[in-house]
C-alpha positions in Angstrom: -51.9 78.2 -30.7 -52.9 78.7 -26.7 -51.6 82.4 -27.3 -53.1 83.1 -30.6 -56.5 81.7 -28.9 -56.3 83.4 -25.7 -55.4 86.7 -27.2 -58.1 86.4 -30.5 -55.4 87.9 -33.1 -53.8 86.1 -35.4 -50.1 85.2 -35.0 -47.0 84.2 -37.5 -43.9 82.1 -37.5 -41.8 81.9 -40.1 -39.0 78.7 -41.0 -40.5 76.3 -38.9 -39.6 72.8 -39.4 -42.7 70.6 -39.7 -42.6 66.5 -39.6 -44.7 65.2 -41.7 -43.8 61.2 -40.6 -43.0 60.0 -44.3 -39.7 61.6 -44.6 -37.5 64.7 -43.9 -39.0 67.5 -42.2 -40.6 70.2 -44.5 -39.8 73.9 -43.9 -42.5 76.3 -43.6 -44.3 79.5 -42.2 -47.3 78.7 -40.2 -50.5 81.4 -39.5 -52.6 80.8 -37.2 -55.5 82.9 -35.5 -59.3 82.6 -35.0 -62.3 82.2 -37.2 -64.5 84.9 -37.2 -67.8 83.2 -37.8 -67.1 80.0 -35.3 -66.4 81.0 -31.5 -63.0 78.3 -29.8 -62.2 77.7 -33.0 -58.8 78.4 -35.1 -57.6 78.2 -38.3 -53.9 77.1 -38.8 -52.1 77.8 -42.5 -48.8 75.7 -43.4 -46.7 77.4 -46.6 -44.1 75.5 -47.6 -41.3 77.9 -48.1 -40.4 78.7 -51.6 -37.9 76.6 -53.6 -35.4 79.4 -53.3 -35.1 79.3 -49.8 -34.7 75.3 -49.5 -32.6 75.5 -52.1 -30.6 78.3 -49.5 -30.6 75.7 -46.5 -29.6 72.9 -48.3 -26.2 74.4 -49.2 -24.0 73.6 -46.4 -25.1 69.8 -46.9 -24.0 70.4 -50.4 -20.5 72.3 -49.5 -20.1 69.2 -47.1 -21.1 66.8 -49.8 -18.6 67.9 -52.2 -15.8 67.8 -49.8 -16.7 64.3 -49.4 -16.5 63.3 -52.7 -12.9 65.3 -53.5 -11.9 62.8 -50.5 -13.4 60.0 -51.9 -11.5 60.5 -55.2 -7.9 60.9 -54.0 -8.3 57.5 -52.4 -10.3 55.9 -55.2 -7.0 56.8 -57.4 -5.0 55.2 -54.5 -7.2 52.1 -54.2 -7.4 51.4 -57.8 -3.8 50.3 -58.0 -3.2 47.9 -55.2 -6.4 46.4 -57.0 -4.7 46.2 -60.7 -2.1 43.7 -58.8 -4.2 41.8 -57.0 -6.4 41.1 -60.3 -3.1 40.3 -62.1 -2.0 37.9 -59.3 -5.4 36.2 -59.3 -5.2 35.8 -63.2 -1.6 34.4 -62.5 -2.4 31.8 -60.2 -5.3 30.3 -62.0 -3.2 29.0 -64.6 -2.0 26.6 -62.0 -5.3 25.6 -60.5 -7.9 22.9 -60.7 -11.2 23.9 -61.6 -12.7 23.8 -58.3 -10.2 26.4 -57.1 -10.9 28.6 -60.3 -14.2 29.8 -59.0 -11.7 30.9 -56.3 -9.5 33.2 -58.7 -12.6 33.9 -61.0 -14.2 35.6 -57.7 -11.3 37.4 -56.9 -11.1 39.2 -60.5 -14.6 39.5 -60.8 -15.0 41.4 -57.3 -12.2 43.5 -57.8 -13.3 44.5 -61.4 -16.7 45.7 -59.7 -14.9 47.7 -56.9 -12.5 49.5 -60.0 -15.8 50.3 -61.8 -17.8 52.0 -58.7 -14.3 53.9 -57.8 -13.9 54.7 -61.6 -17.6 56.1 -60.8 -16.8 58.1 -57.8 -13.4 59.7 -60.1 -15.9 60.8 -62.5 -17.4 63.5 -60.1 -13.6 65.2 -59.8 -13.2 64.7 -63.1 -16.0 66.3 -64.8 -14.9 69.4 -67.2 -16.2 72.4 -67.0 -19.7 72.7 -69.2 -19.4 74.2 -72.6 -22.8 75.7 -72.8 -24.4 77.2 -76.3 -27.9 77.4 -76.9 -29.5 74.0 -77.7 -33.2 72.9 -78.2 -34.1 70.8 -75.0 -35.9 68.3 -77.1 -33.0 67.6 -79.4 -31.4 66.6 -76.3 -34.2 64.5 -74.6 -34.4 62.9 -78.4 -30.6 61.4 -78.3 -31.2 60.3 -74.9 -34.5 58.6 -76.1 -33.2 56.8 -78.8 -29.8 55.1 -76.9 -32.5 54.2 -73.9 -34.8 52.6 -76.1 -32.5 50.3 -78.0 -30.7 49.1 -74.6 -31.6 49.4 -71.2 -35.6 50.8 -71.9 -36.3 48.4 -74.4 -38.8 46.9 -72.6 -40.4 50.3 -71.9 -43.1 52.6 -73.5 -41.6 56.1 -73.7 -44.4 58.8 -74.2 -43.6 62.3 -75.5 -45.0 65.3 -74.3 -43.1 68.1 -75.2 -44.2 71.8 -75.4 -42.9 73.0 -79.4 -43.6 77.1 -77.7 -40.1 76.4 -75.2 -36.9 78.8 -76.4 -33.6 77.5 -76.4 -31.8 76.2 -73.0 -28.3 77.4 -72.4 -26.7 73.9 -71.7 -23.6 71.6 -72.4 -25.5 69.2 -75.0 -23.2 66.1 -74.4 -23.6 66.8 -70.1 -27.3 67.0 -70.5 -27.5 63.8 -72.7 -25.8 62.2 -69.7 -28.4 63.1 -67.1 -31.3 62.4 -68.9 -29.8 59.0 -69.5 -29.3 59.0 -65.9 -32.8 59.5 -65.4 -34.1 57.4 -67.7 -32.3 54.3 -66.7 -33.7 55.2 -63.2 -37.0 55.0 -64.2 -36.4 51.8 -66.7 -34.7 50.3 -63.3 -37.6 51.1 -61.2 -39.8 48.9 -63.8 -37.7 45.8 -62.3 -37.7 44.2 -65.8 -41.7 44.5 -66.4 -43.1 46.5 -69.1 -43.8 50.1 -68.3 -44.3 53.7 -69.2 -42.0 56.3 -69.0 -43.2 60.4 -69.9 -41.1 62.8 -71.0 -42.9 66.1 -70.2 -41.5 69.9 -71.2 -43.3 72.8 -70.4 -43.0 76.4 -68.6 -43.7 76.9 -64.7 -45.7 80.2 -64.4 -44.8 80.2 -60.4 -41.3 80.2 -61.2 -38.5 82.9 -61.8 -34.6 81.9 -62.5 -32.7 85.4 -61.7 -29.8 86.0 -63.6 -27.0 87.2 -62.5 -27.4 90.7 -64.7 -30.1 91.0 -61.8 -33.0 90.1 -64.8 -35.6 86.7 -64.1 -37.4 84.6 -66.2 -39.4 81.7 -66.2 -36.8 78.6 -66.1 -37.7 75.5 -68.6 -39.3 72.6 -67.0 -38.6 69.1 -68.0 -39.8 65.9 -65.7 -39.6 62.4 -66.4 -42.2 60.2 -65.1 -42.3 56.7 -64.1 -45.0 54.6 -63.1 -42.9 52.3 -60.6 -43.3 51.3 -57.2 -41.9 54.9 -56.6 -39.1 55.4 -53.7 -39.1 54.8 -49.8 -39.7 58.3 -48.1 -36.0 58.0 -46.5 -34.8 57.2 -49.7 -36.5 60.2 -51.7 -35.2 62.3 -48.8 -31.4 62.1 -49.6 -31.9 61.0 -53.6 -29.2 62.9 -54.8 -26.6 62.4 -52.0 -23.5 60.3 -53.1 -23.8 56.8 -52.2 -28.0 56.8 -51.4 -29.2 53.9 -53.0 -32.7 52.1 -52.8 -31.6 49.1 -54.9 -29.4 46.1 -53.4 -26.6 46.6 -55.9 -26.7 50.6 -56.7 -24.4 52.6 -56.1 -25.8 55.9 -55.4 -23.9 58.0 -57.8 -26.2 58.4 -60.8 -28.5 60.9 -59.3 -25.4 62.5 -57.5 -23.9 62.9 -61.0 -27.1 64.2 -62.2 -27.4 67.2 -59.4 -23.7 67.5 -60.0 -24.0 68.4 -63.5 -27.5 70.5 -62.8 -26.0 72.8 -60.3 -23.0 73.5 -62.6 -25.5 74.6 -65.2 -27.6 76.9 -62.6 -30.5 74.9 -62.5 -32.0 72.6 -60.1 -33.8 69.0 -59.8 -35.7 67.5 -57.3 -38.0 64.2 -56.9 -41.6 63.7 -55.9 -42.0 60.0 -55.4 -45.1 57.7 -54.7 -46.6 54.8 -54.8 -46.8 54.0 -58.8 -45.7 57.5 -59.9 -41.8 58.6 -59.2 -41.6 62.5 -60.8 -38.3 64.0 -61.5 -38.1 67.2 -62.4 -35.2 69.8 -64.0 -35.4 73.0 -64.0 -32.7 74.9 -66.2 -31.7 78.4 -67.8 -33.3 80.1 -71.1 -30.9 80.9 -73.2 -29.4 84.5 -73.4 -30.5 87.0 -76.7 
């Protein structure tokens, strides 16, 4: 700024990272230089960079990620057994216990059970077939994952529709898809903490946006977000959302969204989260279907 003053020109720097104090640092290029019309002073520009660079520096962490979780499920297969015998044992030795020591035994099998199904969790991330993708209407999709949410773990929840009938086909593994927007919807039912709600399911084009195949041709992407209006996330939580094992709530696992950007990547597209408070946004991006 002292330079760009000094010398009156105008002066540019690109890829800086910029704190903004609620979270993770945001990349951008900064302009700076002075204003014509007012004499000492100077006009400073911050430009987030594009979503395709971010996306760029964020692969490492997601390289590193994923070697993490193959770790993570060669031992969860090697955990889960010494775990089957100590549930058996504990089921064996209640049959011989008073019922002050059965809490005892009943803890044990009930603890273990919860540790089996968070490692069955983690084996799902190896585990995951490749997707068969076909052309699909996004909307059928968002429909199945509508209905099971809204007879179980939404049903407490308004769920508004507000889909755009002009949006081609996706090119997407229908069953996969059904599975992340289940994901997501139980986030956002979660969020609610067991009080009545609203939850948006939004579809529409992004004009700013080009998805470049790899035939070297772009178009614009679908868009889908679903909207909460919950307390929204903690900026260090919103930060590392879809890292395995990054959980705001006492008992969560971390996985879900992990799955979810899993499955998204392996369909070359891309979600991310705008959270705050009384409004959580996620939003997919993913891949017209090929003519």
């Amino acid at each position: 700024a002292r330079r760009a003053r000094d010398d009156q020109t105008p002066l540019f720097m690109n890829n800086v990272d910029v704190g903004t104090g609620l979270g993770a640092p945001v990349s951008c290029n900064i302009q700076i230089g002075p204003l014509q019309d007012h004499p000492g002073h100077m006009l400073m520009l911050l430009q987030p960079q594009v979503l395709a660079d971010r996306l760029g520096r964020a692969m490492p962490v997601k390289s590193a990620a994923k070697s993490a979780i193959g770790m993570a499920e060669m031992l969860a297969h090697e955990i889960k057994n010494p775990l089957a015998g100590i549930t058996g044992a504990a089921q064996l030795l209640s049959m011989n216990l008073s019922n002050g020591d059965l809490e005892l035994t009943d803890l044990i099998v009930a603890e273990t059970r919860r540790i089996v199904a968070l490692l069955e969790q983690v084996e799902q991330f190896g585990n995951l077939r490749p997707p068969e993708r076909r052309a699909v209407n996004v909307h059928d999709i968002l429909d199945r994952a509508r209905k099971s949410a809204a007879v179980g773990f939404a049903a407490h929840m308004t769920i508004v529709e507000e889909y755009d009938p002009s949006l081609p086909p996706t090119h997407v593994d229908g069953d996969q898809m059904v599975q992340v927007f289940l994901n997501l919807l139980r986030n956002a039912a979660e969020a609610a903490r067991g009080a009545p709600g609203t939850i948006r399911l939004r579809t529409f084009y992004d004009m700013s946006l080009r998805l470049r195949r790899k035939d070297g041709t772009a178009a614009l992407p679908l868009q889908i977000e679903i909207i909460d209006d919950g307390p929204g996330l903690p900026p260090e939580i919103a930060a590392q959302a879809f890292e395995p094992f990054v959980s705001g709530r006492e008992n969560g696992t971390g996985l879900g969204l992990a799955l979810v950007s899993k499955i998204i990547s392996e369909h070359e597209g891309w979600v991310s989260v705008d959270s705050g408070p009384g409004r959580t946004v996620f939003r997919i991006s993913l891949p017209v279907a090929p003519r």
